[in-house]
C-alpha positions in Angstrom: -74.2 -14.1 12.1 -75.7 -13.4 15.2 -73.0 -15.4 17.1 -69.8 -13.0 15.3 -71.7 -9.8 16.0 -71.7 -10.8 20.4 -68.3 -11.7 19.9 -66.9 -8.3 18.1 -69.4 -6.7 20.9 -67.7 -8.8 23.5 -63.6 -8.1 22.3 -64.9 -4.3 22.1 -66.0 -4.2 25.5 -63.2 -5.9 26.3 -60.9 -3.8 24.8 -62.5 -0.4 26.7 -62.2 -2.3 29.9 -58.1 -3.4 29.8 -57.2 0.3 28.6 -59.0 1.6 31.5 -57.4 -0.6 33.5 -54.0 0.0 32.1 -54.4 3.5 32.0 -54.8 3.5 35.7 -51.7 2.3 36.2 -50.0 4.4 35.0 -48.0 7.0 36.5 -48.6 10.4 35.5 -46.4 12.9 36.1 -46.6 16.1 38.0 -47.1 19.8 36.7 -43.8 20.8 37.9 -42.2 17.6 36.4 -44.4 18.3 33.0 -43.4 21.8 33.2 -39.5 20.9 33.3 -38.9 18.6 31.0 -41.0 20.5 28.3 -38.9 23.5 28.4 -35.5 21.1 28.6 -36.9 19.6 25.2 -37.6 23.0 23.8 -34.1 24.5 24.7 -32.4 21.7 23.7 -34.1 21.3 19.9 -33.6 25.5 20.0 -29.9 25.1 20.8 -29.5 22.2 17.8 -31.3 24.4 15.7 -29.0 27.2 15.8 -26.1 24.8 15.8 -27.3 23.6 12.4 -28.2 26.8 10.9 -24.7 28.4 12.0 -22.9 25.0 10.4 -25.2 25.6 7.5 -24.3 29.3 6.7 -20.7 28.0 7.4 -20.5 25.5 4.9 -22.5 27.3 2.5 -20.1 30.6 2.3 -16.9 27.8 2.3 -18.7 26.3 -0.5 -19.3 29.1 -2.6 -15.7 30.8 -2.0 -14.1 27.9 -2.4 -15.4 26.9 -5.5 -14.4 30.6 -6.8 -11.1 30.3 -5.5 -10.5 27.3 -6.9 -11.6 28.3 -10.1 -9.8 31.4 -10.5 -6.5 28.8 -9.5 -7.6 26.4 -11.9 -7.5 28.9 -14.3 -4.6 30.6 -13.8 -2.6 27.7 -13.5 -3.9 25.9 -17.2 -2.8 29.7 -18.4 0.7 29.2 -16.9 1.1 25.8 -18.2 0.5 26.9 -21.7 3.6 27.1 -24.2 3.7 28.3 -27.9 4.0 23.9 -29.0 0.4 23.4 -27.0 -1.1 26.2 -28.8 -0.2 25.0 -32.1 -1.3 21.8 -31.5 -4.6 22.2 -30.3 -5.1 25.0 -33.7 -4.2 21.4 -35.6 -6.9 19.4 -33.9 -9.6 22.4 -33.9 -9.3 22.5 -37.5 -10.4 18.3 -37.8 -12.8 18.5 -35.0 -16.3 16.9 -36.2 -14.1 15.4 -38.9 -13.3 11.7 -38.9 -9.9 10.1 -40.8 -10.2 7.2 -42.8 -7.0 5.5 -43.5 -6.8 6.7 -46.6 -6.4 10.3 -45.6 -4.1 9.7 -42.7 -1.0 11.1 -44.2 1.1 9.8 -41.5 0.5 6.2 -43.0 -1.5 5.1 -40.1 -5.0 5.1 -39.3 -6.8 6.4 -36.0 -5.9 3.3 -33.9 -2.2 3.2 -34.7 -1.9 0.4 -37.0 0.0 1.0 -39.7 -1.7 1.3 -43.7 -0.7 -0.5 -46.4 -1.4 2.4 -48.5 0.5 4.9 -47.1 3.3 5.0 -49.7 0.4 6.0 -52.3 -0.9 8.8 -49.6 2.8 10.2 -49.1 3.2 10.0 -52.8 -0.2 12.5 -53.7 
């Protein structure tokens, strides 16, 4: 035990002595250069900033009157589109909504998937 404790003593000291070393070498750099390139690094993520924010509050108005525009377009042009056959038609499949057709009550003589029912001359017929 003795032996691993020196040697984790040993790498430690060794450790503090190479970052010493290392840190001597290297370059610091002035006040004057400090000074510079902090406020180049402040003006430039201030400038992004506001770029993103103003890109932000553009999108976000586009967005919302977009969506209203096309709404009210959607809208107006499903109202348009609409003729006294489409009305009738959709009052014909509110009334069976929630219901389901069994063959037997088809009274065109065929069932939900189009095939045709056997039974449909006894459907026609009641």
């Amino acid at each position: 035990m003795a032996k691993k404790e020196n040697s984790k003593e040993k790498n430690k000291n060794n450790f503090l002595k190479d970052l010493k070393a290392e840190l001597k070498k290297v370059t610091w750099p002035t006040l004057k250069k400090l000074v510079n390139n902090t406020f180049a690094v402040i003006s430039i993520v201030i400038i992004l900033a506001m770029i993103v924010f103003v890109l932000n509050v553009c999108f976000e108005n586009l967005n919302k009157f977009g969506i209203e525009r096309l709404k009210s377009l959607v809208s107006s042009s499903t109202q348009s589109e609409e003729d006294p056959n489409s009305e009738n038609e959709t009052e014909e499949n509110d009334d069976f909504e929630g219901i389901k057709l069994t063959p037997q009550e088809n009274n065109e003589g065929t069932d939900l998937e189009g095939q045709t029912n056997d039974n449909s001359e006894e459907v026609t017929q009641q």
